[in-house]
N, CA, C and O of each residue as an XYZ file, in Angstrom:
912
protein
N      75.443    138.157    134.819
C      75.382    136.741    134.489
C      76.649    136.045    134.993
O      77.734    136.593    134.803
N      76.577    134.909    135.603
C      77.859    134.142    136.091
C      78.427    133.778    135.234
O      77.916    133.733    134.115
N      79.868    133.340    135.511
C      80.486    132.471    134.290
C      79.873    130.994    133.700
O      80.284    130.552    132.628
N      79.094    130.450    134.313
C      78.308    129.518    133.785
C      76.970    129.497    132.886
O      76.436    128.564    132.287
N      76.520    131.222    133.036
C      75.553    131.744    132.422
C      76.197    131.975    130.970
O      75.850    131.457    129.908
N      77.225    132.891    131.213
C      77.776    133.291    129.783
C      78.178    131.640    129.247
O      77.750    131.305    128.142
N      78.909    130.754    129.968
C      78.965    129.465    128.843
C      77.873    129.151    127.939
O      77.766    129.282    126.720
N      77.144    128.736    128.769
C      75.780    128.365    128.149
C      74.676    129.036    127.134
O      73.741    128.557    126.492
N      75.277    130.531    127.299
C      74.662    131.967    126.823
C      75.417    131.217    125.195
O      74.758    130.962    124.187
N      76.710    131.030    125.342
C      77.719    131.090    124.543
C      77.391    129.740    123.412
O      77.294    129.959    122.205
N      77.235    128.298    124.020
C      76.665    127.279    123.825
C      75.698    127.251    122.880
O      75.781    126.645    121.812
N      74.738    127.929    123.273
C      73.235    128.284    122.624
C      73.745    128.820    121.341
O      73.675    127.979    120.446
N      74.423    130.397    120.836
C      74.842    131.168    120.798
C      75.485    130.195    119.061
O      75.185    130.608    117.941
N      76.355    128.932    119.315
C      77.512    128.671    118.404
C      76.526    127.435    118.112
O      76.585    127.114    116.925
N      75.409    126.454    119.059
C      74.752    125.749    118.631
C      73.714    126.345    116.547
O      73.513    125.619    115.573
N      73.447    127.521    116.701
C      72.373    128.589    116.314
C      73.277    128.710    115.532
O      72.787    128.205    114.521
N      74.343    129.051    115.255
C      75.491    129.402    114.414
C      75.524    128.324    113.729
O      75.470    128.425    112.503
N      75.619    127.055    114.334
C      76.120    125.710    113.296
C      74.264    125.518    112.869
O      74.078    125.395    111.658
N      73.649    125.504    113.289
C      72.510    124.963    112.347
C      72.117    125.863    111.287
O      71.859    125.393    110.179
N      72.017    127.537    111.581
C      72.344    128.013    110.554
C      72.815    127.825    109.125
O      72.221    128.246    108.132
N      74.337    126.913    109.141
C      74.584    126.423    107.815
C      73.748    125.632    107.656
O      72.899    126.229    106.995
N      73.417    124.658    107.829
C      72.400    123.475    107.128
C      71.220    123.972    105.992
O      70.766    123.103    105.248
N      70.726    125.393    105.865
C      69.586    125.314    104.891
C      70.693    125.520    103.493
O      70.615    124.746    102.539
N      71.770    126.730    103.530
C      72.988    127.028    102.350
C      73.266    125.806    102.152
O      73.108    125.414    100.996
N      73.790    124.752    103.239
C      74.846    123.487    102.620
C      73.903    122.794    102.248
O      74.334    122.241    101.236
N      72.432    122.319    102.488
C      71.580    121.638    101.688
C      71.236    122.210     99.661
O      71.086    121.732     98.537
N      71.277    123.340    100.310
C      71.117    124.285     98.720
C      72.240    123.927     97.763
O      72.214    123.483     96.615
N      73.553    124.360     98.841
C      74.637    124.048     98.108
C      74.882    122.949     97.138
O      75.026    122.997     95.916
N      74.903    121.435     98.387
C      74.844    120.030     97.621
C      73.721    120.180     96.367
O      74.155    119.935     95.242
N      72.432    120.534     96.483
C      72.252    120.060     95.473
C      72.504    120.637     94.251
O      71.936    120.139     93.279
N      73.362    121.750     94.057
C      73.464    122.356     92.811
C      75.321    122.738     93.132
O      76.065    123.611     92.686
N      75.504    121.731     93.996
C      77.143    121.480     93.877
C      77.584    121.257     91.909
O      78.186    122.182     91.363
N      77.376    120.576     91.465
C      78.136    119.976     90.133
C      78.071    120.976     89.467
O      79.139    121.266     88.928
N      76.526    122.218     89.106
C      77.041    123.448     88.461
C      78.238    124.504     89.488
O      79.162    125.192     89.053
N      77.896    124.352     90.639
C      78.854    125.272     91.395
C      80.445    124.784     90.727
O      81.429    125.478     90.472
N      80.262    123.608     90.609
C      82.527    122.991     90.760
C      82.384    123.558     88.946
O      83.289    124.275     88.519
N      81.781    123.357     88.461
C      81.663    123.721     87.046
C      81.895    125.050     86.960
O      82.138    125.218     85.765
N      81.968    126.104     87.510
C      81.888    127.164     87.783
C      83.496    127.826     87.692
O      84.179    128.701     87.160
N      83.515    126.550     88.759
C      84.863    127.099     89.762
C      85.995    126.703     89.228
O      87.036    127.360     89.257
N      85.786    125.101     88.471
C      86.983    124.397     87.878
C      87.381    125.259     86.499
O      88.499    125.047     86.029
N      86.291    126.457     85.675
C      86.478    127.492     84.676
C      88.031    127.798     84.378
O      88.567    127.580     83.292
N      88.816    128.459     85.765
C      89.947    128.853     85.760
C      90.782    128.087     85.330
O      91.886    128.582     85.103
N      90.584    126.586     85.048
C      91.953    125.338     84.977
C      91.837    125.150     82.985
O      90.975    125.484     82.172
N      92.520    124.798     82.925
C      92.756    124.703     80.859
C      91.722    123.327     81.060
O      91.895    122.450     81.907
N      90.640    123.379     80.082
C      89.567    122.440     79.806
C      90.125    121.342     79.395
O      89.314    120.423     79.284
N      91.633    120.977     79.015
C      92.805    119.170     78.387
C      92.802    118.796     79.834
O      92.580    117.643     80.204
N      93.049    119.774     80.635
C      93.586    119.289     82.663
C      92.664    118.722     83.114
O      91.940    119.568     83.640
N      92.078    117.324     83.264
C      90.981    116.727     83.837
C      91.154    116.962     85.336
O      92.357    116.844     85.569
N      90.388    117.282     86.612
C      90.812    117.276     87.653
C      90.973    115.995     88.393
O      89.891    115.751     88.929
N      92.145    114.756     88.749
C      91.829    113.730     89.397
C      91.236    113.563     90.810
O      91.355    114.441     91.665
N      90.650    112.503     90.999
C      90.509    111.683     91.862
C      90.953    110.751     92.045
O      90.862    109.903     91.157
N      91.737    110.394     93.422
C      92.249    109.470     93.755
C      92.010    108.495     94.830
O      92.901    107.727     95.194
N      90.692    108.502     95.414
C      90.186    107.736     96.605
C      88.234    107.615     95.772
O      87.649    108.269     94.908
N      87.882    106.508     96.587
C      86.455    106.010     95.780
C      85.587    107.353     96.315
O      84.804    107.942     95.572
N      85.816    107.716     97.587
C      84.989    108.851     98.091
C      85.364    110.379     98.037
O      84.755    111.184     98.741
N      86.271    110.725     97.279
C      86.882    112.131     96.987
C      85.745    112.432     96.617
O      85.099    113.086     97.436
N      85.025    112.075     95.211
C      84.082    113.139     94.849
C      83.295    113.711     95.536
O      83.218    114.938     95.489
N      82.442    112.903     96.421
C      81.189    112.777     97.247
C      82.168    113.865     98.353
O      81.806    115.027     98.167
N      82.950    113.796     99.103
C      83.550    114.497     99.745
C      84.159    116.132     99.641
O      84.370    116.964    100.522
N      84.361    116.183     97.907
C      84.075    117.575     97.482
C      82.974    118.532     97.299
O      82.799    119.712     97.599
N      82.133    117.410     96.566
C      80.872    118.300     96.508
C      80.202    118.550     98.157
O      79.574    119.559     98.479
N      80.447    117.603     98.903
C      80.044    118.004    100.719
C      81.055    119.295    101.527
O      80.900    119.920    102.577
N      82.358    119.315    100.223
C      83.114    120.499    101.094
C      82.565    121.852    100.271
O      82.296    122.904    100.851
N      82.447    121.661     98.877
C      81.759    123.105     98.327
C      80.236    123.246     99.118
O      79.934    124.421     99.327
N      79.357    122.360     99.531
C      78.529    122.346    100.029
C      78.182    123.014    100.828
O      77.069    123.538    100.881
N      79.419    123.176    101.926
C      79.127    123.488    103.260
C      79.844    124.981    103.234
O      79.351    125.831    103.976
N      81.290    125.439    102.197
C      81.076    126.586    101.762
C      80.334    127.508    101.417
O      80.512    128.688    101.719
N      79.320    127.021    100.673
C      77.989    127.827    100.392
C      77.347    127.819    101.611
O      76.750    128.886    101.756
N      77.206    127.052    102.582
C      76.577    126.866    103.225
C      76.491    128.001    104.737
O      75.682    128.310    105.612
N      77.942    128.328    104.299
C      78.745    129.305    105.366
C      78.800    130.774    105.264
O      78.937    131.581    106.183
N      78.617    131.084    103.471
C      78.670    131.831    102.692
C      77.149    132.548    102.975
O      77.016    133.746    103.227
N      76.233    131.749    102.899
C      74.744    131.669    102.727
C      74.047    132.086    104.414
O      72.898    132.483    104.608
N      75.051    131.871    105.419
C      74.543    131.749    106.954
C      74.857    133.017    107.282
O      74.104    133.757    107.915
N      75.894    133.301    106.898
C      76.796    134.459    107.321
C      76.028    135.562    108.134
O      76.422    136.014    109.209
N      75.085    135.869    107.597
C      73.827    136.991    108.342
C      73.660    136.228    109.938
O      73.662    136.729    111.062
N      73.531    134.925    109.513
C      72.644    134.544    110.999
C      74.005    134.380    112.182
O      73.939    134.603    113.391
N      75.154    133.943    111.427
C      76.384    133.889    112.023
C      76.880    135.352    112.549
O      77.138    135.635    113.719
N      76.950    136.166    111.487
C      77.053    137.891    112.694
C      76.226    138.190    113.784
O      76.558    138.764    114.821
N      74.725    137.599    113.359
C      73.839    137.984    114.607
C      73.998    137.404    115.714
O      73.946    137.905    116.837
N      74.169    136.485    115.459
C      74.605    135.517    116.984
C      75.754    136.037    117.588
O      75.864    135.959    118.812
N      76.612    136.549    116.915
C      77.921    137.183    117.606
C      77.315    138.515    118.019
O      77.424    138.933    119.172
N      76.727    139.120    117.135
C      75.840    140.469    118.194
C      75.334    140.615    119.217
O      75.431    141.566    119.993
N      74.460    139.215    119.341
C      73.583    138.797    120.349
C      74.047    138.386    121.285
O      73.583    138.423    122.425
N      75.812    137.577    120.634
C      76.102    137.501    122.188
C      76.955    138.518    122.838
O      76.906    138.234    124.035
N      77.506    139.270    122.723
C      78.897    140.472    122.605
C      77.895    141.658    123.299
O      78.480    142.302    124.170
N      76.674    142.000    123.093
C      75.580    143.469    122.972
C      75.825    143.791    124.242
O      76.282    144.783    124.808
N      75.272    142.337    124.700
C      74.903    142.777    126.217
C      75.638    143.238    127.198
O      75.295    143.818    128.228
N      76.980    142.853    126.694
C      78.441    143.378    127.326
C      78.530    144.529    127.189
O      79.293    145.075    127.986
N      77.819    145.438    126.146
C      78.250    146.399    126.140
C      77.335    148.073    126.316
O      76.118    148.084    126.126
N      78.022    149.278    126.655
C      76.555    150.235    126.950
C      75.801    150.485    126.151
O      75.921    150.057    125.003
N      74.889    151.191    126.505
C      73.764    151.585    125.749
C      73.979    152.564    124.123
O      73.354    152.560    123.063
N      75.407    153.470    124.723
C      76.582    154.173    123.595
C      76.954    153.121    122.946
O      76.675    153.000    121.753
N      77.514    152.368    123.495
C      78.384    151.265    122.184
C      77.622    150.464    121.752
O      77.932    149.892    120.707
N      76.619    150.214    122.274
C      75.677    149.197    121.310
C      75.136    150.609    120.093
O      75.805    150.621    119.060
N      74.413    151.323    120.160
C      74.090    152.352    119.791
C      74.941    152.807    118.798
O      74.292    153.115    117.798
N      76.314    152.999    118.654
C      77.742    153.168    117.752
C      77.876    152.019    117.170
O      77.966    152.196    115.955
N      77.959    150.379    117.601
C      78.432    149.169    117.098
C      77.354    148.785    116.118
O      77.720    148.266    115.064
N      75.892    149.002    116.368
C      75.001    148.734    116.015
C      75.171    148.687    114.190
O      75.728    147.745    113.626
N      74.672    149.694    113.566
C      74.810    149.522    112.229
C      76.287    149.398    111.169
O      76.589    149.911    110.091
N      76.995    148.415    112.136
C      78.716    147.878    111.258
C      78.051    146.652    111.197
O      78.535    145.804    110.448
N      76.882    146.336    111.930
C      76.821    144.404    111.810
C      76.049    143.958    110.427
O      76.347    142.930    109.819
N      75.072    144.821    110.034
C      74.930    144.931    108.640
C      75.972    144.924    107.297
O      76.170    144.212    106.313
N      76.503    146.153    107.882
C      78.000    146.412    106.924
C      78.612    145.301    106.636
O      79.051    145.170    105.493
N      78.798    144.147    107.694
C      79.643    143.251    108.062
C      79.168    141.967    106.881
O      79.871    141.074    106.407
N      78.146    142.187    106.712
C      77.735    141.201    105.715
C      78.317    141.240    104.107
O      79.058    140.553    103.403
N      77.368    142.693    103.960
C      78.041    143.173    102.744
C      79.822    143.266    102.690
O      79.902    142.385    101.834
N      80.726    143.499    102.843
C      81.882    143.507    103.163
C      82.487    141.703    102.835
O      83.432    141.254    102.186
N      81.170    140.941    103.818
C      81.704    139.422    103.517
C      81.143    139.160    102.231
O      81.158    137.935    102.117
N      80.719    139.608    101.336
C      80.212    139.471    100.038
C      81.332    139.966     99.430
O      81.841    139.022     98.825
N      82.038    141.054     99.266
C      82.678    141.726     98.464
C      84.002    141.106     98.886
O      84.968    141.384     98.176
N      84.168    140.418     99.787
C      85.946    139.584     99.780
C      85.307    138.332     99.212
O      86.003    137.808     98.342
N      84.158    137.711     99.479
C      83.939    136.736     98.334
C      83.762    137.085     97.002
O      84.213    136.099     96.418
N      83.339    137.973     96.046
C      83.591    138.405     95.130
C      85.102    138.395     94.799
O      85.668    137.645     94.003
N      85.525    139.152     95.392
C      87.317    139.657     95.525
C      88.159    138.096     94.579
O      88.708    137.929     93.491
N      87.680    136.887     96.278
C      88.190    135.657     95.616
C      88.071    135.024     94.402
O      89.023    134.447     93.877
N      86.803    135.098     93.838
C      86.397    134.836     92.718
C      87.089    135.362     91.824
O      87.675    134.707     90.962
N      87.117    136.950     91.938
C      87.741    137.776     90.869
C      89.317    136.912     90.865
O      89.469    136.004     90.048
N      90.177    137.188     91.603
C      91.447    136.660     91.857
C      91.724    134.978     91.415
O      92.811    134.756     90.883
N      91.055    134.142     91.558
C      91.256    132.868     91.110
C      91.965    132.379     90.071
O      93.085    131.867     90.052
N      90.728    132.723     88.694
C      91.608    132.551     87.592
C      93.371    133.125     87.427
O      94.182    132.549     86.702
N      93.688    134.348     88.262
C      95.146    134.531     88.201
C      96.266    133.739     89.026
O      97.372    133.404     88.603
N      95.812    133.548     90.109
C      96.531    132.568     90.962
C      96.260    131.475     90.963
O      96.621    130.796     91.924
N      95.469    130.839     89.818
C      95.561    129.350     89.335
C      96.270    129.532     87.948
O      97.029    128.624     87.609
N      96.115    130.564     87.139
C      96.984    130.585     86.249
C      98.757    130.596     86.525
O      99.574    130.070     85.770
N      99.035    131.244     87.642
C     100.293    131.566     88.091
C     100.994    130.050     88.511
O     102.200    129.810     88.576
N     100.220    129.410     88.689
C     100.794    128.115     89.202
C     101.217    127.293     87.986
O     102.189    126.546     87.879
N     100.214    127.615     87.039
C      99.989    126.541     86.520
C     101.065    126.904     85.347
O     101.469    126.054     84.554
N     101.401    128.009     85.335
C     102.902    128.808     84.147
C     104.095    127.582     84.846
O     104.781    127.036     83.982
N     104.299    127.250     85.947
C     105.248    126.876     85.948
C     105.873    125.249     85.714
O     106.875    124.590     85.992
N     104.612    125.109     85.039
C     104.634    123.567     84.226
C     106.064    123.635     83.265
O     106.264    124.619     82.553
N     106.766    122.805     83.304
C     107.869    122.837     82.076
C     107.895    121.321     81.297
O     107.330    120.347     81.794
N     108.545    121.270     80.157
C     108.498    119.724     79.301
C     108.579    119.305     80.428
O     107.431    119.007     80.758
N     109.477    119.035     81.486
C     110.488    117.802     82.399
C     109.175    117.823     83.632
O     109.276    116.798     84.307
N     108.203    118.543     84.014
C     106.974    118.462     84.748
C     106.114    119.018     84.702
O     106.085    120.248     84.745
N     104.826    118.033     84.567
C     103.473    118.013     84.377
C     102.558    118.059     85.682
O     102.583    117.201     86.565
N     102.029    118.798     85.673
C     101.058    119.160     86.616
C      99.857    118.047     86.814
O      99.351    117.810     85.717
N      99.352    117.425     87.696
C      98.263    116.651     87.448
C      97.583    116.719     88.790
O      97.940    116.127     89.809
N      96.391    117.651     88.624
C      95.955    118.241     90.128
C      95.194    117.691     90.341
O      94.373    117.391     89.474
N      95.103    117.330     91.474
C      94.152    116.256     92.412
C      93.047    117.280     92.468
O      93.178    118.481     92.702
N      91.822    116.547     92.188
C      90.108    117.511     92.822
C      90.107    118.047     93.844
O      89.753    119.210     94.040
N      90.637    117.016     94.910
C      90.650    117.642     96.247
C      92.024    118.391     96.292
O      92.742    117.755     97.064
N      92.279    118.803     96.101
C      93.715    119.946     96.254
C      93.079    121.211     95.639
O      92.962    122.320     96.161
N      92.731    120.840     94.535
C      92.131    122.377     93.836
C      91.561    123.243     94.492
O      91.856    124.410     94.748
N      89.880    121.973     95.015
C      88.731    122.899     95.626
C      89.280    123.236     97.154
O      88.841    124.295     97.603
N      90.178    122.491     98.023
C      91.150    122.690     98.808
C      91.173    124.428     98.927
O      90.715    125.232     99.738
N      91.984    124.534     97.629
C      92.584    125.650     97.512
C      91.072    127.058     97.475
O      91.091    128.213     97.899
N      90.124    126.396     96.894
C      89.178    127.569     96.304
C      88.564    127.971     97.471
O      88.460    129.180     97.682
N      88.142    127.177     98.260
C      87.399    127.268     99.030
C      88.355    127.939    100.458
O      87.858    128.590    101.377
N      89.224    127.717    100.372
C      90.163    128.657    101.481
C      90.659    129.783    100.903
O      91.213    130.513    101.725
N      90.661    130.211     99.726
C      90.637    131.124     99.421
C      89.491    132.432     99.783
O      89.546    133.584    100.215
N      88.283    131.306     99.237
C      87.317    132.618     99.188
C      86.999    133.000    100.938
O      87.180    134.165    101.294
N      86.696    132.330    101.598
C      86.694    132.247    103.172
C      87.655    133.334    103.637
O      87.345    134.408    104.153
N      88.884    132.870    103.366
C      90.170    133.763    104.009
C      89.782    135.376    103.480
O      89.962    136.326    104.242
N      89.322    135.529    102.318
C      88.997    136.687    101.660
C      87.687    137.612    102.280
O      87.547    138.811    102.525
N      86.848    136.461    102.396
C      85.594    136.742    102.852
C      85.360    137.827    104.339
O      84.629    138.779    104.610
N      86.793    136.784    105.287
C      86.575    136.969    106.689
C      87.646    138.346    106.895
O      87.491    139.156    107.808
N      88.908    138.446    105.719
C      89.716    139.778    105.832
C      88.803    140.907    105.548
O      89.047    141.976    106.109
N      87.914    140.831    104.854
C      87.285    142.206    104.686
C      86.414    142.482    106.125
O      85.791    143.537    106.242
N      86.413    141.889    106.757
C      85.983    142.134    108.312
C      86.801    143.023    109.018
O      86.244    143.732    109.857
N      88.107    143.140    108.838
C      89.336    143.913    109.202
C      89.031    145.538    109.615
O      89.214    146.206    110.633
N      88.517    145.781    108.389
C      87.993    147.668    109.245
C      86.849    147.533    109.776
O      86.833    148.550    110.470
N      85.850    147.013    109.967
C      84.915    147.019    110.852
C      85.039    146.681    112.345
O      84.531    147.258    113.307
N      85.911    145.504    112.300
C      86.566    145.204    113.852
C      87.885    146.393    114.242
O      88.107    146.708    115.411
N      88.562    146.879    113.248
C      89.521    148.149    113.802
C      88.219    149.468    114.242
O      88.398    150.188    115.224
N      87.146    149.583    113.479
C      86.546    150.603    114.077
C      85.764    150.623    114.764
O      85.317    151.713    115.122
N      85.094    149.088    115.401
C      84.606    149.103    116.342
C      85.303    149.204    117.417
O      84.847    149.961    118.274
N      86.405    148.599    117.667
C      87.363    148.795    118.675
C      88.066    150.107    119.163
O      88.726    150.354    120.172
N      87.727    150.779    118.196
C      88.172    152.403    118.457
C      86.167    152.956    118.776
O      85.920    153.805    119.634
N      85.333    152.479    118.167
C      84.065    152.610    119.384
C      84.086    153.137    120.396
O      83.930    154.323    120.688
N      84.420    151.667    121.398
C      84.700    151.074    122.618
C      85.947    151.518    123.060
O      86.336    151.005    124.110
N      86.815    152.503    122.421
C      88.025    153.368    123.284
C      89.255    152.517    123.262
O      89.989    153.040    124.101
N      89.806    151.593    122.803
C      90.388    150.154    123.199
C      91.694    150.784    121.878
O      92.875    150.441    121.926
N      91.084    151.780    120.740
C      92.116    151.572    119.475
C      91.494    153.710    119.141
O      90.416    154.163    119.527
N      92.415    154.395    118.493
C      92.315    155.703    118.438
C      93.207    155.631    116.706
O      94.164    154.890    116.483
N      92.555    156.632    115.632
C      93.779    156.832    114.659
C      95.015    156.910    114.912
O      95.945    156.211    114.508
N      94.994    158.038    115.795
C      96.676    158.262    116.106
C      97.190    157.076    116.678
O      98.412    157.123    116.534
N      96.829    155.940    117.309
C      97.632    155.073    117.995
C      97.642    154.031    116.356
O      98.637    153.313    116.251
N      96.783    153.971    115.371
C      96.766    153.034    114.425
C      97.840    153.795    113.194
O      98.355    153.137    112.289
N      98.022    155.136    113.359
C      98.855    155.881    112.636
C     100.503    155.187    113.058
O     101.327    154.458    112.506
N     100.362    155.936    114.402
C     101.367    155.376    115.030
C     102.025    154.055    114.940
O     103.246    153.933    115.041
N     101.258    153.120    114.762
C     101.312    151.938    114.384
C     101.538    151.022    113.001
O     101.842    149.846    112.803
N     101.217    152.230    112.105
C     101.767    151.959    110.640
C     102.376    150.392    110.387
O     101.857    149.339    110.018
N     103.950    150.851    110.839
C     105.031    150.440    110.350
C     104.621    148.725    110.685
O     104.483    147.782    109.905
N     104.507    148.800    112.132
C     104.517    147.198    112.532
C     103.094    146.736    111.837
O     103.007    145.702    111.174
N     101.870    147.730    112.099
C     100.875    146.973    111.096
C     101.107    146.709    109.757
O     100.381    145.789    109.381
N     101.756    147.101    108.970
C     102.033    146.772    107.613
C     102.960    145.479    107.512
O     102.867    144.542    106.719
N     103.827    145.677    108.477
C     104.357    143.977    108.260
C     103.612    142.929    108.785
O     103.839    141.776    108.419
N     102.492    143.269    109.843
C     101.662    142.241    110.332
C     101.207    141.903    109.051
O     101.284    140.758    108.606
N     100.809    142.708    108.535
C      99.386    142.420    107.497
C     100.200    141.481    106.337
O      99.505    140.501    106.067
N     101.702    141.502    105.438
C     102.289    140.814    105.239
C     102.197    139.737    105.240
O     101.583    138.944    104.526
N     102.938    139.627    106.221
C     102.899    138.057    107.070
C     102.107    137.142    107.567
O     102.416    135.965    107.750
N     100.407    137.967    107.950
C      99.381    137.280    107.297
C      99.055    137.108    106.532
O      98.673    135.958    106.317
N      98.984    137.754    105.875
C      98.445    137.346    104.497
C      99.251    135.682    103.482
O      98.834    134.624    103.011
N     100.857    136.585    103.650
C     101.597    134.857    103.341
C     100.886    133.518    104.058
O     101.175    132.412    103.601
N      99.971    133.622    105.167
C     100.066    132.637    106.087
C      98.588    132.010    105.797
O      98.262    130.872    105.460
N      97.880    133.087    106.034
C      96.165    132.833    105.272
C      96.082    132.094    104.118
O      95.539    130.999    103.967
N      96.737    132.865    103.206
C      95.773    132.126    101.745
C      96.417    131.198    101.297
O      97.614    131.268    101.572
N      96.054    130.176    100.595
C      96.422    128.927    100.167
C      97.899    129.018     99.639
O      98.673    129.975     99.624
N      98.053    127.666     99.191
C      98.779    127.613     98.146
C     100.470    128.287     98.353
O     100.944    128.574     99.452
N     101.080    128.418     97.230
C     102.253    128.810     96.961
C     102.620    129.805     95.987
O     103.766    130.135     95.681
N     101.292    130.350     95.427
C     100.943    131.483     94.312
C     101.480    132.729     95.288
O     101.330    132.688     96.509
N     102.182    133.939     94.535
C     102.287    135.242     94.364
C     100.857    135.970     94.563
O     100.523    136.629     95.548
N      99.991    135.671     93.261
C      98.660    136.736     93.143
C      97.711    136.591     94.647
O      96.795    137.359     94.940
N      98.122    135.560     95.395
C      96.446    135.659     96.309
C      97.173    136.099     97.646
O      96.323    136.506     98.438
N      98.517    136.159     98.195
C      98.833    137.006     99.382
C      99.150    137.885     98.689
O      98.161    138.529     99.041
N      99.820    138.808     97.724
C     100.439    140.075     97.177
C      98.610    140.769     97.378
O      98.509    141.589     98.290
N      97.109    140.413     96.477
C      96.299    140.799     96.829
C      96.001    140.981     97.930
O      96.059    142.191     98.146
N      95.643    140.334     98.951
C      95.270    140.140    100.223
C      96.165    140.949    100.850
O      95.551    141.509    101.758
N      97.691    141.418    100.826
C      98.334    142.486    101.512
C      97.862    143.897    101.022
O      97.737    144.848    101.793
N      97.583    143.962     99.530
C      97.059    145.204     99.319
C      95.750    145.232     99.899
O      95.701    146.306    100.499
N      94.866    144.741    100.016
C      93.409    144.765    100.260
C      93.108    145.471    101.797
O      92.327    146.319    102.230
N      94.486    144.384    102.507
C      94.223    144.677    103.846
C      94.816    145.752    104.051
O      94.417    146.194    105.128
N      95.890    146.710    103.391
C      96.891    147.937    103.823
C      95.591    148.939    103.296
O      95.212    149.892    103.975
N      94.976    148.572    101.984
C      93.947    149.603    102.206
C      92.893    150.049    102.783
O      92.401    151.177    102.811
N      92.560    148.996    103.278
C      91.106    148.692    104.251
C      91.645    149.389    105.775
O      90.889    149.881    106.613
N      93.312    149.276    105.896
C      93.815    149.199    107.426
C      93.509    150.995    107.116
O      93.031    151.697    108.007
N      93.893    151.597    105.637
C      94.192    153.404    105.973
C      93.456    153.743    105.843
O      93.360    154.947    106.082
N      91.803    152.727    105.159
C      90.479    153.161    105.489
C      89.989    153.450    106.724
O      89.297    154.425    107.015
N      90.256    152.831    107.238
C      90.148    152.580    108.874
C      90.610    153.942    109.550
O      89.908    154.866    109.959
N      91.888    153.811    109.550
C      91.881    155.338    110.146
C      91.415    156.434    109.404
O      91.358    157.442    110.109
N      91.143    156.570    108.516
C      90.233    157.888    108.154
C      89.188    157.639    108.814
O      88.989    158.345    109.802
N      88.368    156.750    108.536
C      86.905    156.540    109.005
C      86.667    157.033    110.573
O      85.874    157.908    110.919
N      87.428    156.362    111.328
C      87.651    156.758    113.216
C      88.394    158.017    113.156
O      87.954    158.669    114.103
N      89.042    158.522    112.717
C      89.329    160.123    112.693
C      87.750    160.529    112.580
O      87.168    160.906    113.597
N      86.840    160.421    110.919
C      86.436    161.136    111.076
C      85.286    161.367    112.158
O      84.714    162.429    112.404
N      85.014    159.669    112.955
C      84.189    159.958    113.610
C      85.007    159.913    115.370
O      84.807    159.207    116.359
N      85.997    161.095    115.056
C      86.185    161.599    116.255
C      87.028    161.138    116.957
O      87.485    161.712    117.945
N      87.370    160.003    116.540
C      88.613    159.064    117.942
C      89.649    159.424    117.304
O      90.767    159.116    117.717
């Protein structure tokens, strides 16, 4: 295929990807107000969440909206990346890559879980550091801000050993070179993590560094055991 084939291959490909969300973010909106009800749980029930513009609300419930919406696509969003990536590759590596794209789903379920689980602590952590001399008064849109990049960032790290072991697949990554690699991967993972998740909380990068250091020494067991 020419390079104008693969654009267009590609085009199609991310078109299919974005309409995808639309049936989740329709679902979403309309059962947005129990969703924020859900989510706002973690904040002390005296803390009203403000609004400060005529269209914030309408603009939150369209951003939890389209979260679900992303949350909800996710299947059709891996396939399209299958569909487009396959053909690049042999008949072996499609054959080896093949059943992680499943995995890949479940995995994005369980870092959305993860976030959920984690919330109430890293909204509590913030919120300890109220004293008499300052009062906290959190804007709606800052909160869900925060929730919704949370669960995403969570969602898309648990992708982490599936892309380290496909890449050792395809010959490109080996245990011993990810062994080898320890030291600097552990401060990578760090320093993403500070950089990913919201906010200014302790609990949601300190998690997210453990999550990913364990997922990273999952990883090399897993490609050891299958041989690389």
């Amino acid at each position: 295929m020419t390079i104008g084939g693969h654009l267009a291959e590609l085009r199609t490909r991310l078109f299919l990807a974005a309409v995808s969300l639309v049936p989740g973010s329709v679902l979403g909106f309309v059962f947005a107000n129990p969703i924020i009800h859900v989510l706002r749980a973690p904040l002390p029930t005296d803390k009203p969440l403000v609004a400060l513009g005529l269209t914030e609300p309408f603009m939150i419930q369209l951003q939890v909206a389209i979260t679900v919406g992303f949350i909800v696509a996710m299947p059709v969003i891996l396939y399209q990346f299958w569909a487009f990536v396959s053909p690049g590759l042999t008949p072996a590596e499609r054959s080896a890559a093949r059943p992680w794209v499943p995995l890949a789903i479940v995995f994005f379920a369980i870092g959305v879980g993860l976030a959920y689980f984690i919330l109430p602590y890293a909204a509590g952590f913030l919120y300890d550091f109220q004293s008499p001399d300052i009062t906290l008064m959190l804007t709606a849109d800052a909160y869900f801000g925060f929730v919704t990049t949370l669960f995403i960032a969570f969602g898309v790290v648990m992708e982490f050993p599936i892309l380290l072991v496909l890449l050792a697949k395809v010959g490109l990554v080996s245990s011993a070179f990810l062994g080898r690699s320890r030291r600097m991967a552990y401060m990578a993972i760090v320093v993403f993590a500070a950089v990913v998740t919201p906010g200014a909380d302790l609990v949601s990068p300190v998690a997210m560094s453990v999550v990913m250091l364990g997922l990273y020494e999952a990883s090399i067991v897993m490609i050891r055991m299958g041989g690389r």
